[in-house]
VEXSERO-217407 format. One record per residue: z negated, x negated, y negated of N, C-alpha, C in turn; residue number from 0; chain; residue in one letter. Coordinates in nm, 3 decimals. Example, Ala and Ser with C-alpha at 12.3 -4.5 7.8 and 13.67 -1.06 7.14 Angstrom:
BEGIN
> nZ; nX; nY; caZ; caX; caY; cZ; cX; cY; pos; unit; code
> -0.780; -1.319; 0.569; -0.780; -1.230; 0.450; -0.780; -1.320; 0.330; 0; A; A;
> -0.708; -1.285; 0.225; -0.714; -1.367; 0.106; -0.787; -1.290; -0.003; 1; A; S;
//
This chain:
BEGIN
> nZ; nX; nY; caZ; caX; caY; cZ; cX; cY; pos; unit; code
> 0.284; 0.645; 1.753; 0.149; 0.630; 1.701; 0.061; 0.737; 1.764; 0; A; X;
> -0.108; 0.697; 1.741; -0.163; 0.781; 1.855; -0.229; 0.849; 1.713; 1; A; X;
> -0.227; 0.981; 1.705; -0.286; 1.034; 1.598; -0.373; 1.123; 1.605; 2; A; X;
> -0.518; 1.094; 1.555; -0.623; 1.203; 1.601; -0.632; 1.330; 1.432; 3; A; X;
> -0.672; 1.440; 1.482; -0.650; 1.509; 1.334; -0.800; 1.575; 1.375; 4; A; X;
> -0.907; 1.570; 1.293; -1.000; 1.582; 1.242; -1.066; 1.768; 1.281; 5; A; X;
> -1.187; 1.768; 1.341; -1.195; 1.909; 1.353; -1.184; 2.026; 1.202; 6; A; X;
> -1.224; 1.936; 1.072; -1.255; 2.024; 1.014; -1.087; 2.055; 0.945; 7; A; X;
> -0.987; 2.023; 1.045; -0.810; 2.066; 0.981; -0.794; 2.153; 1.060; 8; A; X;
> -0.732; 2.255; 1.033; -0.685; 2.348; 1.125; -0.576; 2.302; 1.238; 9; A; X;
> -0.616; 2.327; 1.343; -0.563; 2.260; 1.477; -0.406; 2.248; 1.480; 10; A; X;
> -0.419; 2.381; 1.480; -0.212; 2.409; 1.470; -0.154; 2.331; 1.387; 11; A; X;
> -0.183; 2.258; 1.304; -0.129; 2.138; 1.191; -0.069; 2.052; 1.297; 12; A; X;
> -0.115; 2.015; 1.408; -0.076; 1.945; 1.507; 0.043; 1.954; 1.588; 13; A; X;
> 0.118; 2.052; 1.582; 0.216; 2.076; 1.615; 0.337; 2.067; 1.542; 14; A; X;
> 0.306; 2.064; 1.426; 0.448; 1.983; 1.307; 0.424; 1.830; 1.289; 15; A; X;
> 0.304; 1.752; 1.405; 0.365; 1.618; 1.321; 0.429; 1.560; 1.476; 16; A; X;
> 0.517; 1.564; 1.445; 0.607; 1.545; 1.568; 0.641; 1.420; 1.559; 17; A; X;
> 0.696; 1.327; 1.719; 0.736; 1.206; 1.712; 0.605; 1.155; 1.724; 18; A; X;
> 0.499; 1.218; 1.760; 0.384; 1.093; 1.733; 0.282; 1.194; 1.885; 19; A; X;
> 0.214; 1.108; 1.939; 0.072; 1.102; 2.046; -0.024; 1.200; 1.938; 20; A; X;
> -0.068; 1.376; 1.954; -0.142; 1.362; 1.867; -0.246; 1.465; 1.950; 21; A; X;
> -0.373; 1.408; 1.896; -0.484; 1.492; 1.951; -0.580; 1.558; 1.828; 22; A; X;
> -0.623; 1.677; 1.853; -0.691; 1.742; 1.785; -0.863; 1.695; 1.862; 23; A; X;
> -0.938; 1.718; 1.743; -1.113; 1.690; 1.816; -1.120; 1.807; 1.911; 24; A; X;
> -1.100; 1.908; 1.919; -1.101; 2.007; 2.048; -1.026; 1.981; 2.202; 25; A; X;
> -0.899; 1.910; 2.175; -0.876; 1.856; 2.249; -0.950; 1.735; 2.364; 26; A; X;
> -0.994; 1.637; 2.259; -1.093; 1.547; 2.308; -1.218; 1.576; 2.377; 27; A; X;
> -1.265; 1.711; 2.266; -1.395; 1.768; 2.283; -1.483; 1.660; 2.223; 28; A; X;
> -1.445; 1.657; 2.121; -1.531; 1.613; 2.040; -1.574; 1.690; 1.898; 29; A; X;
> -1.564; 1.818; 1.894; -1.619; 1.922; 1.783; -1.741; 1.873; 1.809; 30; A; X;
> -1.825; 1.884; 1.648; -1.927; 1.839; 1.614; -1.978; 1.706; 1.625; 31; A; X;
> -1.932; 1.645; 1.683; -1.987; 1.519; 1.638; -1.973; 1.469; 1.505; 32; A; X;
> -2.062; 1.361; 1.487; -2.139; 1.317; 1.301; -1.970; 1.236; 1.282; 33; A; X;
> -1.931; 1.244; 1.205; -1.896; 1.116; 1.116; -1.856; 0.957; 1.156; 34; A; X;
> -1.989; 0.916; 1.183; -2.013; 0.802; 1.205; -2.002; 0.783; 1.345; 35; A; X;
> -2.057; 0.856; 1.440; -2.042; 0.829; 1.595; -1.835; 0.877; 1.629; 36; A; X;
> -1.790; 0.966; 1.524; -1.623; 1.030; 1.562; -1.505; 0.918; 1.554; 37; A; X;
> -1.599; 0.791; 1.400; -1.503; 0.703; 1.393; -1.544; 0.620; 1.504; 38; A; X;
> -1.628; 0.620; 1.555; -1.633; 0.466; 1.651; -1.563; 0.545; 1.786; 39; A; X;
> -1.571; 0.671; 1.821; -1.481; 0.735; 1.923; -1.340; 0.687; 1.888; 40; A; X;
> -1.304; 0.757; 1.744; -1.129; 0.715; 1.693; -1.102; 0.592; 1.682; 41; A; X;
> -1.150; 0.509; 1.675; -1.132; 0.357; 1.706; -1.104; 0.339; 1.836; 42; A; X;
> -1.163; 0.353; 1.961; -1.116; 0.349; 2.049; -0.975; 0.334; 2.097; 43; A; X;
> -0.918; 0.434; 2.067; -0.719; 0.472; 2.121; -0.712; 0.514; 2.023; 44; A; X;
> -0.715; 0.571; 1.884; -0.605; 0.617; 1.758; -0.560; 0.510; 1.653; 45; A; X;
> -0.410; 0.538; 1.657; -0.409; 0.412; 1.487; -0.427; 0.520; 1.361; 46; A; X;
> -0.416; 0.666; 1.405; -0.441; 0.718; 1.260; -0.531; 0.828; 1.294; 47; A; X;
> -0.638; 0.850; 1.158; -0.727; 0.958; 1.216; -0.655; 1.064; 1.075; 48; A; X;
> -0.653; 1.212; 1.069; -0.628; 1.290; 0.980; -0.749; 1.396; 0.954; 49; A; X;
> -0.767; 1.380; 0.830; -0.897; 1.494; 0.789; -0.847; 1.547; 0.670; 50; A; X;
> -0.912; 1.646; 0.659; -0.917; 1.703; 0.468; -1.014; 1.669; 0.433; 51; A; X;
> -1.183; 1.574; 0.463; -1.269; 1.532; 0.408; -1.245; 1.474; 0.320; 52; A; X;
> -1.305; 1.474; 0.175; -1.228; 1.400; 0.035; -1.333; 1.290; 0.048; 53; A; X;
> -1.491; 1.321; 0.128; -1.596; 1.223; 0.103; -1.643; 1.123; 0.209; 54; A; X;
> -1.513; 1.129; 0.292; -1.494; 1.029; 0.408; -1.518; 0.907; 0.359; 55; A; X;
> -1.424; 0.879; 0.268; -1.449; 0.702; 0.223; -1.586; 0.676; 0.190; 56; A; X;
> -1.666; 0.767; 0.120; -1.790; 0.722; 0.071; -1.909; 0.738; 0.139; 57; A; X;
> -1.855; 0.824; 0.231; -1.993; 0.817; 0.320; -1.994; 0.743; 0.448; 58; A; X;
> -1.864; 0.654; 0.448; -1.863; 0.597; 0.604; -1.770; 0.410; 0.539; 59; A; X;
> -1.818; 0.330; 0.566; -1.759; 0.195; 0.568; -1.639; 0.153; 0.639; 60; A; X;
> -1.509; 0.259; 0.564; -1.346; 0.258; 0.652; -1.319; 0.101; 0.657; 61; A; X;
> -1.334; -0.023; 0.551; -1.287; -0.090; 0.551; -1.298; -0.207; 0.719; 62; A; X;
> -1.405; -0.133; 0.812; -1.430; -0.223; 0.924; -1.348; -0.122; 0.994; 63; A; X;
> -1.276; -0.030; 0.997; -1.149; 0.057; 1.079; -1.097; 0.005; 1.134; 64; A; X;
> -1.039; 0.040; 1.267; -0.928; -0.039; 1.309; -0.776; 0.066; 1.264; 65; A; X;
> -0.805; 0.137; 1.203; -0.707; 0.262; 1.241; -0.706; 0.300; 1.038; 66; A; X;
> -0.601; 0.363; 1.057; -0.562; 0.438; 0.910; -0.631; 0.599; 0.888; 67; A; X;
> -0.640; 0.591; 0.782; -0.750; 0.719; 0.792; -0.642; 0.766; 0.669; 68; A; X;
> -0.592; 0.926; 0.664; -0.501; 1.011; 0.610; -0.589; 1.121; 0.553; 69; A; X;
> -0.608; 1.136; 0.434; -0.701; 1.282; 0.405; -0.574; 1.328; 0.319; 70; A; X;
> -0.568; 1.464; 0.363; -0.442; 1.575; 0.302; -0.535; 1.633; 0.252; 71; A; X;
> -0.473; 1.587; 0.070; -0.528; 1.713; -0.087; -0.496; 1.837; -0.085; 72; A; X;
> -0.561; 1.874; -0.021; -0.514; 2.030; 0.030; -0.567; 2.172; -0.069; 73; A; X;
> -0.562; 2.298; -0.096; -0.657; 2.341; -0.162; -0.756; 2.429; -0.066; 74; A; X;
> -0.693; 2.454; 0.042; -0.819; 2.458; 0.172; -0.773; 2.399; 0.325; 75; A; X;
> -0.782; 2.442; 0.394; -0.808; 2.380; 0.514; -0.706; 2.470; 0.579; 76; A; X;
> -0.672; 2.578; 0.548; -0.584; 2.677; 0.636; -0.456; 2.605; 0.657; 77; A; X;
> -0.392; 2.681; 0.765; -0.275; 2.633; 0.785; -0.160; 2.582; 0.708; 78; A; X;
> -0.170; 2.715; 0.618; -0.035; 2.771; 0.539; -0.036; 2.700; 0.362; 79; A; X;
> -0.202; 2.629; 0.334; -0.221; 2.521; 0.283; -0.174; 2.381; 0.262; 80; A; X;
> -0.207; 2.361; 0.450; -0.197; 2.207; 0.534; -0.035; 2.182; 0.505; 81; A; X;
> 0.118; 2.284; 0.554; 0.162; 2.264; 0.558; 0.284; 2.190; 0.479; 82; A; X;
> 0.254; 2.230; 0.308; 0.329; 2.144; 0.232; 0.347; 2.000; 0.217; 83; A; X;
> 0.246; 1.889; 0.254; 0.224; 1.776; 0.252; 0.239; 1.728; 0.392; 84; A; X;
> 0.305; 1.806; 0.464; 0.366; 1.763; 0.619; 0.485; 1.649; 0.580; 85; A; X;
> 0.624; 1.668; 0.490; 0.658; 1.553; 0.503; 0.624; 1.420; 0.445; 86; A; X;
> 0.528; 1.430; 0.376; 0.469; 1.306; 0.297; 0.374; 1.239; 0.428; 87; A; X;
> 0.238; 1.358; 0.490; 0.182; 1.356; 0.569; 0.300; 1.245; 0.691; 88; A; X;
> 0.423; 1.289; 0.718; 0.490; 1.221; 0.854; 0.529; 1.082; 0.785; 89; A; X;
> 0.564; 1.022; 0.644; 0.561; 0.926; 0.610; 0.440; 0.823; 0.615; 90; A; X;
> 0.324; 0.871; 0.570; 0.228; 0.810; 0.554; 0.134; 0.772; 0.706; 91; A; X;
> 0.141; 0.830; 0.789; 0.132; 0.792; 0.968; 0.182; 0.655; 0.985; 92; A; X;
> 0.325; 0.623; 0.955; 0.323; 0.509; 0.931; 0.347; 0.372; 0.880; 93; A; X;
> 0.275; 0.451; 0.742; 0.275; 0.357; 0.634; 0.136; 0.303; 0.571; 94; A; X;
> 0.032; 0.413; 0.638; -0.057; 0.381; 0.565; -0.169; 0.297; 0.584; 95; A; X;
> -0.193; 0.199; 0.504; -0.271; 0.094; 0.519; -0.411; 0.090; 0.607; 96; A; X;
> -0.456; 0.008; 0.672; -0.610; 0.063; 0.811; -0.701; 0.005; 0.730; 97; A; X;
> -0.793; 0.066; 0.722; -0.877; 0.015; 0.643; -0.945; 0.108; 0.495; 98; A; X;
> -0.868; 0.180; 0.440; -0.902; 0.240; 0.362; -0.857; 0.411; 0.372; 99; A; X;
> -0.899; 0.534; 0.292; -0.836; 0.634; 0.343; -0.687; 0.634; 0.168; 100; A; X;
> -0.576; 0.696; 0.288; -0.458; 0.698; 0.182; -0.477; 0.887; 0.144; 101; A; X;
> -0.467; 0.935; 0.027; -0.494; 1.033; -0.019; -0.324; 1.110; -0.026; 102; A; X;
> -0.311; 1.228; 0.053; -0.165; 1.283; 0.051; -0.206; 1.422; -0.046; 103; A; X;
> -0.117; 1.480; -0.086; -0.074; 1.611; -0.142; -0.114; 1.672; -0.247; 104; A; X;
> -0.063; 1.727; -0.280; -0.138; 1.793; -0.453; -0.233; 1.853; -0.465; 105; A; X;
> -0.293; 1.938; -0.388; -0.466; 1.961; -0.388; -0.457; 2.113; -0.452; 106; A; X;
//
């Protein structure tokens, strides 16, 4: 799976989801871009995009996605946060339904 992980996750998260194609938005070079112009980029080549945005679903129309959108309940964004919901996180890559965002971890 080709997996893009969201600028506002801490990058290094990217290196425990193993077994999978994964790009960080720095990678791409796509830091800062809106929202709305990042998903029509992640549509392009990703089947899964990963964020900690909780207000992704509501501010953007996932259900025309081509791709699965993963937000990890995190209680911040740091690494040492991100990392508990890594093995739920490596289940849900590919399990989780395209079209809507699937909500991982205890928050």
């Amino acid at each position: 799976m080709r997996v893009f992980v969201d600028e506002c996750v801490d990058r290094r998260l990217a290196r425990f989801i193993i077994g999978h194609d994964v790009w960080t938005a720095r990678d791409q070079g796509w830091t800062g871009v809106s929202n709305g112009r990042l998903l029509a980029l992640v549509a392009q080549g990703f089947d899964v995009f990963v964020t900690v945005d909780r207000n992704l679903s509501y501010q953007q129309n996932l259900r025309s996605q081509p791709f699965s959108v993963i937000v990890l309940n995190a209680r911040t964004n740091r690494l040492a946060d991100l990392l508990p919901p890594v093995p739920e996180l490596m289940t849900a890559i590919t399990t989780a339904p395209v079209g809507i965002a699937t909500i991982i971890g205890a928050g």
